[in-house]
C-alpha positions as CSV (number, residue, x, y, z in Angstrom):
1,X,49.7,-24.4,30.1
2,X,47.0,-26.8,30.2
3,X,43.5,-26.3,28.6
4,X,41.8,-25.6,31.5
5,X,44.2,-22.6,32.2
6,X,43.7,-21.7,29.1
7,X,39.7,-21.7,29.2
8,X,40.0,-20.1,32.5
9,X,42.0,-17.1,31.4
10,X,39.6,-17.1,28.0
11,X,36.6,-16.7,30.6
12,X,38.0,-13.9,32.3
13,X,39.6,-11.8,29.5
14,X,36.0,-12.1,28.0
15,X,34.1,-10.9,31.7
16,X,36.5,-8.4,30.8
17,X,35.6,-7.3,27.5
18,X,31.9,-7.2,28.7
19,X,32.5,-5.5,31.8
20,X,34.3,-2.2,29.5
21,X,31.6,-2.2,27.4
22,X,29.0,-1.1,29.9
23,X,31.4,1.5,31.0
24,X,30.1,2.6,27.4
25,X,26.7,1.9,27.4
26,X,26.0,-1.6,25.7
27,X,24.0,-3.9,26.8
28,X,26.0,-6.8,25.4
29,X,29.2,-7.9,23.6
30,X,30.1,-10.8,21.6
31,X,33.3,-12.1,19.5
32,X,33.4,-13.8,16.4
33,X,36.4,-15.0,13.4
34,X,35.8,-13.6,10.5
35,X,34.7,-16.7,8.5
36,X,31.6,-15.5,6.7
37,X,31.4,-18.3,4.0
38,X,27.5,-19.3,4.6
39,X,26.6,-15.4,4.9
40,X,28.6,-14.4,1.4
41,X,26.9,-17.4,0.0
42,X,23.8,-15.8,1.1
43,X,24.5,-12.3,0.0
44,X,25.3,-13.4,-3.3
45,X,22.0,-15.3,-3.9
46,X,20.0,-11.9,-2.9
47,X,21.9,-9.9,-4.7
48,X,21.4,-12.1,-7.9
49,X,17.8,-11.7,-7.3
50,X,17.9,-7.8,-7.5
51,X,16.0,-8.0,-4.0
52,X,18.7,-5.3,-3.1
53,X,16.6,-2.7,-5.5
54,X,18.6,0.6,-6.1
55,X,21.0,0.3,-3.1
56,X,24.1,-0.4,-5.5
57,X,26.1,0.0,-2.8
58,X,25.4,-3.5,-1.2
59,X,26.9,-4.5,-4.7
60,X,30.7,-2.7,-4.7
61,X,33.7,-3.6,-3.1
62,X,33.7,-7.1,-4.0
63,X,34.2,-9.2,-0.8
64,X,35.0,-7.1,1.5
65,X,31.8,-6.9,2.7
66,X,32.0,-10.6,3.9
67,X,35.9,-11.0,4.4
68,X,36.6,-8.7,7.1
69,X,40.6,-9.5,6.6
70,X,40.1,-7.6,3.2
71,X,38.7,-4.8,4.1
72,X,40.7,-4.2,7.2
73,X,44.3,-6.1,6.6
74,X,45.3,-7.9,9.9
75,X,41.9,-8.3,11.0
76,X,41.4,-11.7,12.8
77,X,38.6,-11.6,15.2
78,X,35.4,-9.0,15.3
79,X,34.4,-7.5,18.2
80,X,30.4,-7.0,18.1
81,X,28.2,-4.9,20.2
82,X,24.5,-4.4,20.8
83,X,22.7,-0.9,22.3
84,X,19.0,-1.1,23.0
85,X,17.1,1.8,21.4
86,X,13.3,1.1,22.3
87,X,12.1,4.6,24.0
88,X,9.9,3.7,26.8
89,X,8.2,7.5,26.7
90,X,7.3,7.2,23.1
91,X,3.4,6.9,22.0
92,X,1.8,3.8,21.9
93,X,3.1,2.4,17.8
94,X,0.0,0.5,17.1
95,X,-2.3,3.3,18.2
96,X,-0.2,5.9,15.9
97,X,-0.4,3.5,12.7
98,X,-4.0,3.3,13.4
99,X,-4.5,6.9,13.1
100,X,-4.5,8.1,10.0
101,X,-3.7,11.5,10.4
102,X,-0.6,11.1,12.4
103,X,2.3,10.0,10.8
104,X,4.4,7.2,12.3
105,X,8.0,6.9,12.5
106,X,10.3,4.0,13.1
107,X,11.1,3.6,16.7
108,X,14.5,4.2,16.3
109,X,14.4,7.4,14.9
110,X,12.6,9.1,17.2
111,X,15.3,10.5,18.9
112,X,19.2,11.4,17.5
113,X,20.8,9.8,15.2
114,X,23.0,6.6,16.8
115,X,25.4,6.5,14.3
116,X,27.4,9.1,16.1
117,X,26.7,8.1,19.7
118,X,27.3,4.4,18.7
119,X,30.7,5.2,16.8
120,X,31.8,7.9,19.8
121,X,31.2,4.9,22.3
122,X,33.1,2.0,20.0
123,X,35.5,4.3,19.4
124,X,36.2,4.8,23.8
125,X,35.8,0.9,23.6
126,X,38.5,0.4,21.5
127,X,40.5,2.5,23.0
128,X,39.9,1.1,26.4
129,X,40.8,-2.3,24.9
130,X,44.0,-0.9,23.4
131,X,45.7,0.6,26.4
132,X,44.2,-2.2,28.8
133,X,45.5,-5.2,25.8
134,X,48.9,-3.3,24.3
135,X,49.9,-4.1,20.7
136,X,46.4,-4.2,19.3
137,X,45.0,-2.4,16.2
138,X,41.3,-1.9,15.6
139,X,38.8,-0.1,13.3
140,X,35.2,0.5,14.1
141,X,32.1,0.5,12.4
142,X,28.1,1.3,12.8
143,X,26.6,0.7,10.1
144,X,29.3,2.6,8.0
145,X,31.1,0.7,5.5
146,X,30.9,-2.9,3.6
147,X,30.5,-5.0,7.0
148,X,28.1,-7.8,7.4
149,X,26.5,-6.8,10.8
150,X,23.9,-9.1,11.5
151,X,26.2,-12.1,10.2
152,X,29.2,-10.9,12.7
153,X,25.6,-10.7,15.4
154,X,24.8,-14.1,14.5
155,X,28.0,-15.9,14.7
156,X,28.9,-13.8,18.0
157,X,25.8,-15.1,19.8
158,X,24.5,-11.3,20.5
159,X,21.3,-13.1,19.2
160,X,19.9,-15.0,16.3
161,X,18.6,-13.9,13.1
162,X,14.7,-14.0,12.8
163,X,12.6,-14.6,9.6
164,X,12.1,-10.7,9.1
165,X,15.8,-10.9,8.9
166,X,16.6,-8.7,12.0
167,X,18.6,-10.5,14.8
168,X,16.9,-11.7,17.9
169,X,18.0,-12.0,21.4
170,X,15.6,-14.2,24.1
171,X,16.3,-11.4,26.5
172,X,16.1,-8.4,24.7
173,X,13.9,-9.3,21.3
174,X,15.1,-6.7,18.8
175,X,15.2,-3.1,19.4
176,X,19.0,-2.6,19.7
177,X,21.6,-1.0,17.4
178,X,25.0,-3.1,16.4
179,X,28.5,-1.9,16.2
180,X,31.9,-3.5,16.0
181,X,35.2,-3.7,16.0
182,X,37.9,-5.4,13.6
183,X,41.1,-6.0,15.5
184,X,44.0,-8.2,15.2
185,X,44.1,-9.2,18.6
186,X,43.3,-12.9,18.7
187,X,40.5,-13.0,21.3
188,X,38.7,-15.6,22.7
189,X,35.3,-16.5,20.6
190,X,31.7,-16.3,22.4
191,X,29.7,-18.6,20.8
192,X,26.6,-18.6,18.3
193,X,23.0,-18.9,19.6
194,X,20.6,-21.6,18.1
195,X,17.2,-19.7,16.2
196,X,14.2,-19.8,18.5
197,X,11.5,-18.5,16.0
198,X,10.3,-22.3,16.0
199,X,7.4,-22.1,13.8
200,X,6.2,-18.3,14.6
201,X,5.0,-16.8,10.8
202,X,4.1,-13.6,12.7
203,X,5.9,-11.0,11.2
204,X,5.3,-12.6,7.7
205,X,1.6,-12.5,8.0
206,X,1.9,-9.1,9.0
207,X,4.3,-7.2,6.5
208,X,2.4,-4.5,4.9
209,X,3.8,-5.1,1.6
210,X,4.7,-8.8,2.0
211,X,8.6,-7.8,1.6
212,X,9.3,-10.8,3.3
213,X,9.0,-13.5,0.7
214,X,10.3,-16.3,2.3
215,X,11.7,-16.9,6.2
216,X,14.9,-15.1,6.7
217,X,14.5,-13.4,3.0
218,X,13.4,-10.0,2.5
219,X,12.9,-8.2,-1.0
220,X,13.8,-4.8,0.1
221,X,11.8,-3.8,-3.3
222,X,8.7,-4.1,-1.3
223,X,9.6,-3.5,2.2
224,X,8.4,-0.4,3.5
225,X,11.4,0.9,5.3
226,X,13.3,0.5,1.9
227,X,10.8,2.4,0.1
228,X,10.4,5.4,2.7
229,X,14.1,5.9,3.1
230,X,16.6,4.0,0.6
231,X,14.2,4.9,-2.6
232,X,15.2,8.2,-3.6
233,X,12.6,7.7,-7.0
234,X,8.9,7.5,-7.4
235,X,7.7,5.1,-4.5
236,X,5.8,2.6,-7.2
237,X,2.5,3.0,-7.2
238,X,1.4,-0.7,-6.4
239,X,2.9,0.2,-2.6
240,X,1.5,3.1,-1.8
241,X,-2.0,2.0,-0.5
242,X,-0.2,-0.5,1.6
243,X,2.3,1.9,3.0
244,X,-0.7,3.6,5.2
245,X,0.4,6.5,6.8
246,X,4.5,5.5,7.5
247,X,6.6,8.1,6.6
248,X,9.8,6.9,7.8
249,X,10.4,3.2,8.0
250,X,8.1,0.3,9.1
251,X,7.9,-1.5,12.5
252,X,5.5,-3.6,12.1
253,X,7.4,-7.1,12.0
254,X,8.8,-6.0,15.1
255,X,5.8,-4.9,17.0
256,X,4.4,-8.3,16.1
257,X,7.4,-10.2,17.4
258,X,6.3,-12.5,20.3
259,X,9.9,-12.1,21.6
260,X,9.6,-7.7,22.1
261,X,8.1,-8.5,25.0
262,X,11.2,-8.8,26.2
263,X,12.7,-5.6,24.5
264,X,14.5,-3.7,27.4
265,X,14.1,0.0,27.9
266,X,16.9,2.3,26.3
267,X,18.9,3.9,28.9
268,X,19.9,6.7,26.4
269,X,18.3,9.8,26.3
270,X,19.4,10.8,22.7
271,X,17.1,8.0,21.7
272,X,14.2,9.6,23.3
273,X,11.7,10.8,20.9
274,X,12.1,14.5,20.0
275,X,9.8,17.1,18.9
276,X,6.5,15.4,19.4
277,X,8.0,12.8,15.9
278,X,6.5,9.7,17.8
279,X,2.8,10.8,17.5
280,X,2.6,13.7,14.8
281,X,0.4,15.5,12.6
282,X,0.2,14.7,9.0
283,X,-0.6,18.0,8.1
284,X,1.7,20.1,10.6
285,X,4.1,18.1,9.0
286,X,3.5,18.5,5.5
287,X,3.6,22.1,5.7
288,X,6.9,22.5,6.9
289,X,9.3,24.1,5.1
290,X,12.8,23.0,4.3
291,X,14.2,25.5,6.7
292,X,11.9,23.8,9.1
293,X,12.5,20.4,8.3
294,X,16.2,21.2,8.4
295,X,16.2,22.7,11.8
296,X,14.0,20.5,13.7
297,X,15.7,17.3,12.0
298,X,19.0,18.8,12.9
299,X,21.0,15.3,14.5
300,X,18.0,13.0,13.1
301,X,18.6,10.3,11.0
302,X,15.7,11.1,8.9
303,X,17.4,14.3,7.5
304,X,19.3,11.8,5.4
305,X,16.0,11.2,3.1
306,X,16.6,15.1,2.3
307,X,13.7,16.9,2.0
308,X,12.3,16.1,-1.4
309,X,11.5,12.7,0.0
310,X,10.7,13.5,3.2
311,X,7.4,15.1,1.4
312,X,7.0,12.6,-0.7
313,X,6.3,10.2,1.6
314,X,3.8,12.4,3.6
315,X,1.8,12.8,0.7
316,X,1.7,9.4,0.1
317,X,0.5,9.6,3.7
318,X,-1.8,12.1,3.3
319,X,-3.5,10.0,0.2
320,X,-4.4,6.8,2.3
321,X,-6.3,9.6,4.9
322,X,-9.6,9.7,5.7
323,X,-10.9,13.1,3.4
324,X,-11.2,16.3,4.9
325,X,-11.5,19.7,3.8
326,X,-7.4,20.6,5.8
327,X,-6.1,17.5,4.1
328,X,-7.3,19.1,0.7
329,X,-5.9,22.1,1.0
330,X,-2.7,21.4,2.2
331,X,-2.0,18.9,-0.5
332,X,-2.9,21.8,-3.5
333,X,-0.7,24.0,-1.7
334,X,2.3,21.5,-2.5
335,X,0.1,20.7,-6.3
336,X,2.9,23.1,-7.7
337,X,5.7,22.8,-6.2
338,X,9.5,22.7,-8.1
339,X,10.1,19.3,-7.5
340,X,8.5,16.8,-10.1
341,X,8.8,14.0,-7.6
342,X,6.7,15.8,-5.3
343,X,4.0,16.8,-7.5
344,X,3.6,13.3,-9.1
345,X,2.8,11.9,-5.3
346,X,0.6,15.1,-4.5
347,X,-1.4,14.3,-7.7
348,X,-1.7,10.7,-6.7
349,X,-2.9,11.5,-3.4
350,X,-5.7,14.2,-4.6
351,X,-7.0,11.3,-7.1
352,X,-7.1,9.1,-4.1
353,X,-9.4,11.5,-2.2
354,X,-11.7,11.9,-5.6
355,X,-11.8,8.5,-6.0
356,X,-13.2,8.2,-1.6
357,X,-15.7,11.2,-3.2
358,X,-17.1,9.2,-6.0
359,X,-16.9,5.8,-3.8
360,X,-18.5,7.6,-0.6
C-alpha cells in the first residue's frame, strides 16, 4: 500500500473519530502517543519546588502520571477530547467580582458537576469506537486518576498551553473541559498546535495573588482556585485580602484572555448556572445550613470543598466587604460555631471590619 493510501485512509478514520464524538457532545477530538518526556520533565521541576502545596496526590504513583503505558498496560495512543462549558445565561463575571456582596463562582461550576456527564459521554465514545474498530481496549478518564491532561491537550493539537497554564484553542479560547481515552488501538496522530500567546502578559498582570510566577508556571500556593478548593487548612492570611469576594475558584486569567472572545457557547444544559450561584448573596449564603448547602449543592462540584470550607471561604468573603450592620451580624452568628477553622476566619473577618471602623 503506498503512503498516500495510507494518509488517505489515516484522514478518513480520523473524520471518523471526530464525526462520533459529536454524536456525544464534544466540540473537538485530537490523538496523541503517549511520549510525555518534556511534560515529566516539567512536572518533576514543580513538584521539586513544592508549588504543588498540599495536593500530595500530584506526588504518588510514580510515573504513571506521565507514562500512560504504566498506568494502563497496552496503552499506545490517547484519545483526547474537549467540551465547552462557558454558560451564555450566566451574570456578567466582572460585574459579580465587582460587587462585593455577591459571591462569585468559577464559571464552570455554575451548573452540575462534568465529571459525570464528561465520563458518561467518553464512556459511549469508547464504546462507539469499540464496536465500530473491533479488538480495541480502552479506559477513560476526566480528571480522575494520575493522567497529564493538558500535556495529552497539547501534544493532540486540541489547543496550546497559555502562560496561566490552561490550554488554548484560536477558535474556542478556554472554557472547555478535557477527557480521554487510553486505548491500544494504534490510531492515526493529529498533530500539535504552535503557542499563539506571542507576547500577551495579560493574565499575569492580572492574577489576584500573582500565582503565576513565571509564563506557563503557576505556584498553586498562591493561586486562588487552589486556595478556595484544594486547601482544606487555614487559607493563609497574606491571601485573604487579595482573594476579594471568590468563594469558589478564580477566573480572572481567563476573563482577561484576549483569545475568550472566541469562547463558544456550551450547548449543555447541566452547565447552566443553577440556583441563582452565578450572581449570589454573600449573606444568604453564609447562613445556610449544611442541610442547605447539601441539598442545593446536590450534583455540584463545589460540594466536594464540604461544608466547613465552603464557610470558610465566605467569611473570608464577607471580611473584604464593604461594613454593614447585616454583614455584622451574620458573621457573630457563625463567632461560635464547632468548627475551629471556621471561627479563626470569622474572627479575621470581624477584625477586618473594626479595622474599616477605626480607618473610616
Amino acid at each position: 500500500m503506498s503512503e498516500t493510501n495510507t494518509a488517505s485512509e489515516d484522514g478518513v478514520l480520523l473524520e471518523q473519530l471526530q464525526e462520533w464524538a459529536k454524536l456525544y457532545g464534544f466540540q473537538e477530538l485530537g490523538v496523541s502517543d503517549i511520549d510525555l518526556s518534556k511534560a515529566e520533565q516539567s512536572l518533576a521541576k514543580w513538584l521539586q519546588a513544592k508549588f504543588h502545596g498540599e495536593m500530595d496526590y500530584m506526588e504518588r504513583h510514580g510515573k504513571k502520571r506521565s507514562r500512560p503505558g504504566e498506568l494502563v498496560a497496552g496503552t499506545v495512543r490517547v484519545i483526547t477530547v474537549r467540551m465547552d462549558y462557558w454558560p451564555e445565561a450566566a451574570a456578567d463575571a466582572w460585574e459579580v467580582i465587582a460587587d462585593d456582596q455577591k459571591g462569585f463562582i468559577s464559571r464552570y461550576a455554575l451548573g452540575r458537576d462534568y465529571h459525570k456527564l464528561m465520563r458518561k459521554r467518553l464512556s459511549k465514545l469508547a464504546e462507539k469506537i469499540q464496536s465500530e474498530l473491533a479488538g480495541t481496549a480502552f479506559r477513560v478518564f476526566c480528571d480522575s486518576a494520575p493522567v497529564m491532561e493538558k500535556a495529552l491537550a497539547e501534544k493532540s493539537g486540541l489547543g496550546w498551553l497559555g502562560k496561566h497554564s490552561n490550554i488554548l484553542n484560536r477558535e474556542h479560547g478556554s472554557y472547555f473541559f478535557l477527557g480521554e481515552i487510553y486505548t491500544d488501538l494504534p490510531l492515526p496522530l493529529t498533530q500539535a498546535v504552535s503557542d499563539h500567546c506571542g507576547s500577551c502578559t495579560a493574565c499575569i498582570d492580572i492574577c489576584p495573588t500573582q500565582a503565576i510566577v513565571e509564563p506557563y508556571v503557576v505556584d498553586a500556593r498562591r493561586c486562588i482556585s487552589y486556595l478556595t478548593i484544594e486547601l482544606r487548612s487555614a487559607i493563609p492570611e497574606l491571601f485573604r485580602p487579595m482573594i476579594g469576594n471568590r468563594i469558589y475558584g478564580c477566573d480572572d486569567c481567563q476573563l482577561v484572555c484576549p483569545w475568550n472572545k472566541f469562547a463558544q457557547v456550551t450547548e449543555e444544559s447541566d452547565y447552566l448556572p443553577r440556583h441563582g450561584l452565578d450572581s449570589p448573596q454573600l449573606i444568604a449564603l453564609f447562613l445556610w445550613d449544611e442541610a442547605t448547602f447539601l441539598s442545593r449543592l446536590e450534583g455540584s462540584p463545589i460540594r466536594r470543598i464540604g461544608y466547613e470550607c465552603w464557610l470558610r471561604n465566605i467569611a473570608v468573603a464577607l471580611g473584604n466587604a464593604a461594613s454593614n450592620d447585616e454583614i455584622i451580624s451574620a458573621l457573630n452568628s457563625r463567632r461560635d460555631h464547632s468548627s475551629e477553622l471556621i471561627k479563626e476566619h470569622v474572627e479575621w473577618a470581624l477584625l477586618q471590619h473594626e479595622n474599616k471602623e477605626i480607618e473610616g
